[in-house]
C-alpha atoms as an extended CHARMM CRD file, in Angstrom:
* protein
*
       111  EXT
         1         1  UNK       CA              4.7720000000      -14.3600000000       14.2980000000  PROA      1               0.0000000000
         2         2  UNK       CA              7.8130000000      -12.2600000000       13.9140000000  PROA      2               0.0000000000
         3         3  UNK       CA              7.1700000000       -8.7570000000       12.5480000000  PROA      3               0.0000000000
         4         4  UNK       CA              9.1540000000       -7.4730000000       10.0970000000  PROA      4               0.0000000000
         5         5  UNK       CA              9.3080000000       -3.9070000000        8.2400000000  PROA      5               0.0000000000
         6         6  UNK       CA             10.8140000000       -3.1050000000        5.0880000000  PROA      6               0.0000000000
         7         7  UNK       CA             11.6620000000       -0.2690000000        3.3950000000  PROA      7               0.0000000000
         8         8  UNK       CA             11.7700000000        0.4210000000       -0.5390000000  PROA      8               0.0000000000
         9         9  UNK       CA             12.8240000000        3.1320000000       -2.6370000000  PROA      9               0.0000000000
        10        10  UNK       CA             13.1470000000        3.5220000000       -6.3920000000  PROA      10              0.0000000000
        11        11  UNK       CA             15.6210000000        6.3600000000       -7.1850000000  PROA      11              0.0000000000
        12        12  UNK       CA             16.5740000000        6.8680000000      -10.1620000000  PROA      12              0.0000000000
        13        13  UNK       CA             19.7540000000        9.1500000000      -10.6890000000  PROA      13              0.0000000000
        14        14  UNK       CA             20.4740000000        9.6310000000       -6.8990000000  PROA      14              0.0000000000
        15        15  UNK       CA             16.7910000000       11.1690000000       -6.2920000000  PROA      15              0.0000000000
        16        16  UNK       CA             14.2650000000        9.8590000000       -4.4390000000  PROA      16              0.0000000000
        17        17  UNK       CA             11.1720000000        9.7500000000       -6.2960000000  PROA      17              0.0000000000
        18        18  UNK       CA              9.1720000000        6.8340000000       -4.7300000000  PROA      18              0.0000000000
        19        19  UNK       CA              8.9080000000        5.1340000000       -1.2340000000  PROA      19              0.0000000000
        20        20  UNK       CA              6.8110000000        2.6250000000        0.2090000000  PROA      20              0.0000000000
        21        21  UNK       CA              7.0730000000        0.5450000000        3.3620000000  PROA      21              0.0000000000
        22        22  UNK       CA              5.7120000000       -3.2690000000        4.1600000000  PROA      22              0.0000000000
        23        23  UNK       CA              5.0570000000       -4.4510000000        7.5840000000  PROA      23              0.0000000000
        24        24  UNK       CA              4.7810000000       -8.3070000000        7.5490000000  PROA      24              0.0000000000
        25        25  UNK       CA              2.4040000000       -9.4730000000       10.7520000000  PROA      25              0.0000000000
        26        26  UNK       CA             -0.2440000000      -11.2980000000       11.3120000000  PROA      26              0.0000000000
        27        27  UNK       CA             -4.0170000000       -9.2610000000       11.3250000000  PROA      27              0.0000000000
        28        28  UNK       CA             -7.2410000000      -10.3110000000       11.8360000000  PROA      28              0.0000000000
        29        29  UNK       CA             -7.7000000000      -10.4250000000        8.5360000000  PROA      29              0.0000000000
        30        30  UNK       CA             -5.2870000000      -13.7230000000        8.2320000000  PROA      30              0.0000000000
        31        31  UNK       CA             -3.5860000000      -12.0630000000        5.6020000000  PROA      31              0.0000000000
        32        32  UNK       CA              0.0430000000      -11.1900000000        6.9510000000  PROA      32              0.0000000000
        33        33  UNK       CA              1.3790000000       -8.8820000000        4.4440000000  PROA      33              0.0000000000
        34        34  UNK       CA             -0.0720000000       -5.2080000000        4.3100000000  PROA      34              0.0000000000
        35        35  UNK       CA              2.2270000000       -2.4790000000        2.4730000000  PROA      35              0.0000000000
        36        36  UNK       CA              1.9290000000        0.3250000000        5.1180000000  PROA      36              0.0000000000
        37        37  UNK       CA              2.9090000000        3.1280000000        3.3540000000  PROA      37              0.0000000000
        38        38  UNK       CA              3.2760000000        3.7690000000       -0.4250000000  PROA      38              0.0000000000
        39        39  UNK       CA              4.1420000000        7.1920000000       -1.8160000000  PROA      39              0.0000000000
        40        40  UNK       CA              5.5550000000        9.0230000000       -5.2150000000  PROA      40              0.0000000000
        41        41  UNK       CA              6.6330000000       12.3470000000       -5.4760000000  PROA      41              0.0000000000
        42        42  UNK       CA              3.6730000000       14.2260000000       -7.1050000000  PROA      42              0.0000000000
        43        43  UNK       CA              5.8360000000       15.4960000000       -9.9300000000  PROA      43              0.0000000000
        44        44  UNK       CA              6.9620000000       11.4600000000      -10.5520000000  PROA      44              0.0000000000
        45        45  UNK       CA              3.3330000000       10.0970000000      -10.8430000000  PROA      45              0.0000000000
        46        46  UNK       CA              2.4020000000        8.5320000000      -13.8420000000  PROA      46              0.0000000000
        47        47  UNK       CA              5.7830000000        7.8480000000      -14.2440000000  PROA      47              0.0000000000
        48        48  UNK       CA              5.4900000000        3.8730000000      -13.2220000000  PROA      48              0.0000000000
        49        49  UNK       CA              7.1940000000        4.4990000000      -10.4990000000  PROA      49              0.0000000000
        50        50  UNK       CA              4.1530000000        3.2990000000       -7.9830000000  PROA      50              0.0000000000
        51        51  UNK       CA              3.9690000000        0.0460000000      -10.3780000000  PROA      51              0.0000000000
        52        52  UNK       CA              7.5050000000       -0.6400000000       -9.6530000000  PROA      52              0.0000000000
        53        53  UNK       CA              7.2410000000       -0.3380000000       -5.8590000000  PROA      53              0.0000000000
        54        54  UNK       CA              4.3740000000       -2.8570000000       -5.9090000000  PROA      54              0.0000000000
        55        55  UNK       CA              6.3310000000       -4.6350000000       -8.0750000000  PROA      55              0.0000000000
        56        56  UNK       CA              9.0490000000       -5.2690000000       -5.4740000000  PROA      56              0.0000000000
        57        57  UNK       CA              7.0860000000       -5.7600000000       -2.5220000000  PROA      57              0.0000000000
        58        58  UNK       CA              5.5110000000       -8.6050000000       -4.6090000000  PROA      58              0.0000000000
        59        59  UNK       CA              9.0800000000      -10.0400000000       -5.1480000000  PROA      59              0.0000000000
        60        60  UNK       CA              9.5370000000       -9.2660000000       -1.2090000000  PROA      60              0.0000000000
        61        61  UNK       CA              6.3650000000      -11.7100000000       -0.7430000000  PROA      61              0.0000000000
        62        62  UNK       CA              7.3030000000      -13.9930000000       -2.8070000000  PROA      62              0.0000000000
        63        63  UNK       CA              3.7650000000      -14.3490000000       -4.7430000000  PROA      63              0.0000000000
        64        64  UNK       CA              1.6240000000      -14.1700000000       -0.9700000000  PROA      64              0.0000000000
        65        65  UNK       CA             -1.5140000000      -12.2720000000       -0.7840000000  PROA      65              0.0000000000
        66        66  UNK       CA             -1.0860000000       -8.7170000000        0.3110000000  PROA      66              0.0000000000
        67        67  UNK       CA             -3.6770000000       -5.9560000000        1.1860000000  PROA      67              0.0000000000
        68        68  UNK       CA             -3.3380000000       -1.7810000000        1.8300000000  PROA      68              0.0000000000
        69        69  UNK       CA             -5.5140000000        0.5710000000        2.8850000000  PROA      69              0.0000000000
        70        70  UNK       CA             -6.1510000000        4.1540000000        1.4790000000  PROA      70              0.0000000000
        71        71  UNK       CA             -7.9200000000        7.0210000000        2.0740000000  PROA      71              0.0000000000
        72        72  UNK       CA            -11.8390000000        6.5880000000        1.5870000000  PROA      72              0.0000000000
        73        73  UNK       CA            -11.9750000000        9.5020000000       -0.7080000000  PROA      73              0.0000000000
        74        74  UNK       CA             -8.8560000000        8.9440000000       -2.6860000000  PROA      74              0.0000000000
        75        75  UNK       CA             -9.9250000000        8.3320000000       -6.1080000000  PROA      75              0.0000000000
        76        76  UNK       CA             -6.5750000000        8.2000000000       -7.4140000000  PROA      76              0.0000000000
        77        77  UNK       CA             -5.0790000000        6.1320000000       -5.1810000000  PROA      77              0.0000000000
        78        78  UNK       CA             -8.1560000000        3.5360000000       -5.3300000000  PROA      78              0.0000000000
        79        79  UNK       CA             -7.5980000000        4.2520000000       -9.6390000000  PROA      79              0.0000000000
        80        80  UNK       CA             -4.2270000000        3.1840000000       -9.1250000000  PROA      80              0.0000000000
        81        81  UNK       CA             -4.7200000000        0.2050000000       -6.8720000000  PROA      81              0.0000000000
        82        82  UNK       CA             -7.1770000000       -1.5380000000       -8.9340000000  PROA      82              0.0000000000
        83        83  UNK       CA             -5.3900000000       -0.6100000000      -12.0160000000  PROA      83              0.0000000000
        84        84  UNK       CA             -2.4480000000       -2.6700000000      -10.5660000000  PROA      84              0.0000000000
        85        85  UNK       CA             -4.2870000000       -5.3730000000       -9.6040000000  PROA      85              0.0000000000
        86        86  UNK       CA             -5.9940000000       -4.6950000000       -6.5090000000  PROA      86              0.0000000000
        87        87  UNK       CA             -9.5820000000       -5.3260000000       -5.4200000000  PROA      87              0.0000000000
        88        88  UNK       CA            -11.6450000000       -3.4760000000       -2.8340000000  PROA      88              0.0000000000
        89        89  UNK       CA            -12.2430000000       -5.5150000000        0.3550000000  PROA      89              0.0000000000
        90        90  UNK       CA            -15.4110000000       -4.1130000000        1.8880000000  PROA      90              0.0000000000
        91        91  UNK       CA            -15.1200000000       -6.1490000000        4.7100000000  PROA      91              0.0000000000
        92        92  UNK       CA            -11.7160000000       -4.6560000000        5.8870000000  PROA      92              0.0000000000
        93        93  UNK       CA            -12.8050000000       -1.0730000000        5.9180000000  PROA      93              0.0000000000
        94        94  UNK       CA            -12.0790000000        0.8140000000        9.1130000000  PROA      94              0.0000000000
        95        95  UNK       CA            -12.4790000000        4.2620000000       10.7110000000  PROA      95              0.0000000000
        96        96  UNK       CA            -10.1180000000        6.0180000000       13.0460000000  PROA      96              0.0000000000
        97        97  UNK       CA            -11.4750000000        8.3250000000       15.0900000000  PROA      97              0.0000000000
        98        98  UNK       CA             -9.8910000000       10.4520000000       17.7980000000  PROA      98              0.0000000000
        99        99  UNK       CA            -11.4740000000       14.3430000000       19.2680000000  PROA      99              0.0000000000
       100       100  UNK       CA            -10.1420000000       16.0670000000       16.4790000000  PROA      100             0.0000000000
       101       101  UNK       CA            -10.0800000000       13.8750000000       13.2270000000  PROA      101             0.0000000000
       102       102  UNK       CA            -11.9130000000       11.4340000000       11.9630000000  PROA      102             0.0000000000
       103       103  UNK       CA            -10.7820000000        9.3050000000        8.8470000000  PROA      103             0.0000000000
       104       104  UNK       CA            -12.3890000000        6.6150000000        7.0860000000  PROA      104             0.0000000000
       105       105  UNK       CA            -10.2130000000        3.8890000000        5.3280000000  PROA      105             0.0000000000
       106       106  UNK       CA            -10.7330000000        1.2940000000        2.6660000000  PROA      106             0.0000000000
       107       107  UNK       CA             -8.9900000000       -1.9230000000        1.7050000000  PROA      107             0.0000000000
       108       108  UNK       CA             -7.5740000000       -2.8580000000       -1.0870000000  PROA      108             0.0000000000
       109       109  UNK       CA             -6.4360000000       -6.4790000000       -1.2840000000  PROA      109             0.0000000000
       110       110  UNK       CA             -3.8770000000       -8.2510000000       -3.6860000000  PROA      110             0.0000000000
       111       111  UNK       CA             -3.9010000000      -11.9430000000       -4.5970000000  PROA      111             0.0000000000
């Protein structure tokens, strides 16, 4: 399977307030699309700005099943994701650990 990345950005009046990237691949999971990286500009949440970016990468998709993972403790971000659509994959949850940090992810997945 060929990977592909994508990059999206919603900016209104020449200023970046939201970005997000998608990496198409194949995972374990069997679900090839996982949005790698989504982000708004603190000052531009709330904003549906976040919304939009999902928005697109759906588009991108064309209507396939997508997942994302977040921060364990990031109640906003988990707010957000099911708020838009998403639902927490238990089974997908991972930890990363190295000497210095370790982080504990969960997965949202969209269908």
């Amino acid at each position: 399977i060929k990977n592909e990345i994508y990059a999206l950005y919603v900016q209104p009046g020449n200023q970046k307030k939201g970005i997000g990237s998608m990496l198409l691949k194949k995972y374990k999971h069997q679900i090839k699309n996982e949005i790698y990286a989504l982000y708004v500009q603190p000052d531009n949440q709330k904003k549906g700005i976040g919304s939009m970016l999902l928005e697109k990468y759906k588009q991108q998709i064309k209507g396939e099943d997508f997942y994302l993972y977040t921060l364990k403790n990031n109640d906003k971000a988990s707010s957000f994701y099911t708020k838009n659509g998403g639902t927490l994959w238990p089974e997908a949850a991972r930890k990363i650990e190295d000497k210095n940090t370790k982080i504990e992810e969960i997965c949202y997945i969209f269908k």
